[in-house]
N, C-alpha and C positions, 0 to 999 in steps of 0.2 A: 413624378412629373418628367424626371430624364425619359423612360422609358416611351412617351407620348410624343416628346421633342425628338427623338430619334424617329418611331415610327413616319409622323407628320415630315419630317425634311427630306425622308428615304421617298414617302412617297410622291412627292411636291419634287423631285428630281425626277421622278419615272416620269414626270408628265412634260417635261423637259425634254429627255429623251424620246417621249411618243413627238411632239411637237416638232424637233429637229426632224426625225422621218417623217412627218408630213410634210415637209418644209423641201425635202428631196424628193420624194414622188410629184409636188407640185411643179417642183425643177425639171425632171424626168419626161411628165407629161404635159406638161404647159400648160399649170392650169391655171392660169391667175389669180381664179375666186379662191381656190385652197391655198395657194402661196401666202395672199392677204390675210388669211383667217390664220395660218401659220405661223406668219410673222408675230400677230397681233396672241396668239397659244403661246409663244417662247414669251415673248415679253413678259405676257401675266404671270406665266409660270415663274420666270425668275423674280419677278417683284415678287411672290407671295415665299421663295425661297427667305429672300433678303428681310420680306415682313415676319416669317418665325423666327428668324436670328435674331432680331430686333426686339420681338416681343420676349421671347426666352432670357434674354439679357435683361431687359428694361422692366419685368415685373416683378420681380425680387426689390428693385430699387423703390420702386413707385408702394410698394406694400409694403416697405421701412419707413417710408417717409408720410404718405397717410395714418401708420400706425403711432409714429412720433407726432404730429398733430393730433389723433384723438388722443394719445394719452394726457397732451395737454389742453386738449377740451376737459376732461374730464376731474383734471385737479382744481379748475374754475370752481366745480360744484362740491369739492373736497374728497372726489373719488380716485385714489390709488393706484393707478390696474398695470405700473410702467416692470411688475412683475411676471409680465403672460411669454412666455416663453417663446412662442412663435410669435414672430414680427410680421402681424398682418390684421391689417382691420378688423378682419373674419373674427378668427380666433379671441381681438380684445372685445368685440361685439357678442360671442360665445360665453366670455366668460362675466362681464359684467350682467346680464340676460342671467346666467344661470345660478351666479350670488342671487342677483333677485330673488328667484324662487325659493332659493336654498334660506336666504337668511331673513327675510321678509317674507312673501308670501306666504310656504309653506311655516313657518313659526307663529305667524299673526292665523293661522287657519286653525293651526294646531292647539293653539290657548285657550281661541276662541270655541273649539270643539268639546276639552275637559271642562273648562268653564260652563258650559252649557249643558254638560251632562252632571256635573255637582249640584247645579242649581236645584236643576231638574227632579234630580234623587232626592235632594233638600225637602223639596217640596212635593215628592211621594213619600216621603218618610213623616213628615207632618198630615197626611190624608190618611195613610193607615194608622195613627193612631188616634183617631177618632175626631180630628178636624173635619165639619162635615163640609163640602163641597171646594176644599182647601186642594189648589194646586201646586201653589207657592208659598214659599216665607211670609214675604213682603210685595208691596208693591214695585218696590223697586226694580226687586226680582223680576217681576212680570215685563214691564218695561226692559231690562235687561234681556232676559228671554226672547221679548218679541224681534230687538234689534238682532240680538246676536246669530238670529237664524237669517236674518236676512244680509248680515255681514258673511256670514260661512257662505251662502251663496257666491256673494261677492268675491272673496278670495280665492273661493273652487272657481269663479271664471275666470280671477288673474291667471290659477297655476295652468288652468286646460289651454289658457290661447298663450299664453308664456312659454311652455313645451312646446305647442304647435310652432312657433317661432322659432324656437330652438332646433327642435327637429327639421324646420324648412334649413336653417343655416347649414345645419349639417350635409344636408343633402346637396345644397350646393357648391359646400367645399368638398364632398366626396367626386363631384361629377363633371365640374367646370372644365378640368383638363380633355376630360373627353371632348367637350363641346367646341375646345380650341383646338382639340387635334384634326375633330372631323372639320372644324373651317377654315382650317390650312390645309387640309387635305384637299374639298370641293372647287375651294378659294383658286388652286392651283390648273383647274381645266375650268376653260372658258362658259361651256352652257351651264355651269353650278356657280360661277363666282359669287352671284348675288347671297346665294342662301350661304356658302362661305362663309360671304364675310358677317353677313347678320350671325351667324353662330358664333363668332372670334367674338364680335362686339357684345352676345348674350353671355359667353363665359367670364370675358374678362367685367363684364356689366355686375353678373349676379355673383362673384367672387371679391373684388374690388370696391367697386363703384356702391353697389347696394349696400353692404356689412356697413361703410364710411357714413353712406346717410343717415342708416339707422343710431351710429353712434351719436350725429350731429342732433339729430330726434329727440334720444334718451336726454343729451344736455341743454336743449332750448327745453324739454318739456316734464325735466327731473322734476317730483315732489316731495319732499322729506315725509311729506303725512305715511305714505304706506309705509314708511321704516322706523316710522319714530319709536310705535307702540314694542316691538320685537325689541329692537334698541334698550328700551324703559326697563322691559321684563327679565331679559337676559341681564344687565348691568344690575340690577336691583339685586342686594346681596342677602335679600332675605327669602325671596324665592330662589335663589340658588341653594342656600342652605337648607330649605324645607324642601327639595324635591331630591336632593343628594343625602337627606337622611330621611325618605320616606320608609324605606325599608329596615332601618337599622332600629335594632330594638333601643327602649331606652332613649328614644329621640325623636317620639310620635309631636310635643310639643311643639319642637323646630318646625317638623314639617307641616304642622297645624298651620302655622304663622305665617308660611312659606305659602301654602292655596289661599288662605284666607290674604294676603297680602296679594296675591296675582291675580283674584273676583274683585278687588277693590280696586286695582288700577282697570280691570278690563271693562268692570261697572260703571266707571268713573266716567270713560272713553263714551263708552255708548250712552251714557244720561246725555254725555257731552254735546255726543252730535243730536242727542235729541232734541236738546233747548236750544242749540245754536245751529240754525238753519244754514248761517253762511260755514259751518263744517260742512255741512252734507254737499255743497258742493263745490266746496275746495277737494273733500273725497270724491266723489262724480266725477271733475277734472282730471284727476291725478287717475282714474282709474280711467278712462278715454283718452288721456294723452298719451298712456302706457299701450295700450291694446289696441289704436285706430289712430292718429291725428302720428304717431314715430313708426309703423310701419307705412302707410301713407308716404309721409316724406320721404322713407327710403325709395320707394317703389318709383315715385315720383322723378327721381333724383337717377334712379338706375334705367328708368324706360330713356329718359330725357337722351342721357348719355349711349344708350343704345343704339337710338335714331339717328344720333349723327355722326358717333363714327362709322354705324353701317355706310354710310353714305362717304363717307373720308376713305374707309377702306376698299371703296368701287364697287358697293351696292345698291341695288335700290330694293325697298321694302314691298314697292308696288309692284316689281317683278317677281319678287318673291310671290307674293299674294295670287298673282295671276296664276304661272304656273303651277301653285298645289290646285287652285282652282280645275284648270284645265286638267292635273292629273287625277282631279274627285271624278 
């Protein structure tokens, strides 16, 4: 970020420098209308001088201090995260998003997938041996089977719009700086101010302002339901023993007890939400407030803030809008 704060104030002082020479040619020639436009060139120029100092200073601060409010958002709901290294909304928004996937999502996908392929086998292994029209075990099974395909659904589109989220964050902590360089840059000569400052206000919007909302999101809209099961299977000490000596000779029973103990809670799950309608959509919920209802808010929250300090910073959005217009 040094490296952008330098460029951005070198060039935000050349336009200084241009501005003082027009300032003299208007002196030189007598031209009033250029001396006026001059006058008013130095001034913006130095205000947008004194607005990078300001902001260079004042966003390290603001991104300790938002990120010590979400961490204590986040212990409300019994979530941890006052270990994320970088002090910045971003980053505790990156990393609570990416446990998700990591210890939720992807685990609850992953069970659900051998689960589905055990059963599966179960019940081709009872057809070839001369069960006639025999899919399954049990019915159970079948029920199990039917749900579990449409739960792997399910969690295949937590982890794809989960990443896509991730990947958006990323891209916006990779590039924000640019955005604030080039709007302290434009910000600094007069026929560009507007798009300027709307740039300053989209970096610091979608590095700042957005990650914040999103965090606010995740905690009005946390549900324990997507982490419980992952939680259950991991802590459960009999699936850990049967999957850590699946391979080990001499220990086939452990790890009998171990799958068979992991079909029974995942079977358990899915009868569950089958007979109790109000599970499916406390699931539904939890799965919409995750994917659509906390990015929403962020978004909501980051445009909000967009609009007005464009306008605080000495833009207007509807000058923006004209002239791309007029240069389509």
């Amino acid at each position: 970020m040094e490296q952008y704060q330098i460029v951005a104030i070198s060039i935000a002082m050349i336009s200084v420098i241009l501005a003082v020479l027009l300032y003299q040619i208007s002196k030189i020639f007598n031209l009033p209308g250029l001396k006026r436009y001059s006058e008013m060139f130095i001034w913006e120029a130095f205000l947008t001088i004194l607005l990078a100092l300001f902001l260079f200073l004042i966003l390290d601060k603001v991104n300790s201090f938002l990120f010590d409010v979400s961490v204590s958002m986040f212990k409300t709901i019994n979530l941890d995260v006052s270990n994320v290294q970088h002090k910045s909304p971003m980053a505790l928004a990156r990393e609570v998003l990416r446990t998700l996937i990591s210890d939720c999502y992807l685990n609850m996908y992953g069970s659900y997938l051998m689960a589905r392929a055990i059963l599966e086998s179960m019940g081709s292994s009872l057809s070839e041996v001369g069960a006639e029209n025999t899919k399954l075990p049990t019915s159970t099974a079948v029920y199990s089977i039917i749900w579990m395909k449409d739960l792997l659904k399910l969690f295949h589109f937590l982890i794809w719009t989960g990443m896509v989220m991730l990947k958006i964050m990323y891209f916006f902590s990779a590039y924000y700086p640019v955005l604030i360089m080039l709007g302290i840059i434009l910000r600094a000569f007069e026929p560009t101010k507007s798009m300027g400052a709307y740039l300053i206000s989209l970096g610091i919007g979608l590095f700042v302002v957005f990650p914040f909302g999103y965090n606010l999101g995740l905690v009005i809209n946390y549900n324990e339901m997507l982490c419980n099961m992952p939680r259950e299977i991991r802590n459960n000490t009999e699936i850990a023993t049967g999957f850590y000596s699946m391979f080990e000779i001499g220990e086939n029973a452990k790890s009998f007890v171990g799958v068979v103990t992991m079909l029974k809670t995942l079977t358990d799950f899915t009868i569950g939400l089958l007979v109790a309608p109000h599970k499916v959509v406390e699931l539904i919920y939890a799965v919409t407030a995750v994917t659509l209802i906390t990015p929403l808010i962020a978004f909501i929250i980051a445009l909000s803030f967009i609009n007005i300090s464009t306008t605080a910073l000495g833009g207007r959005i509807s000058e923006i809008g004209r002239g791309l217009f007029k240069l389509i």
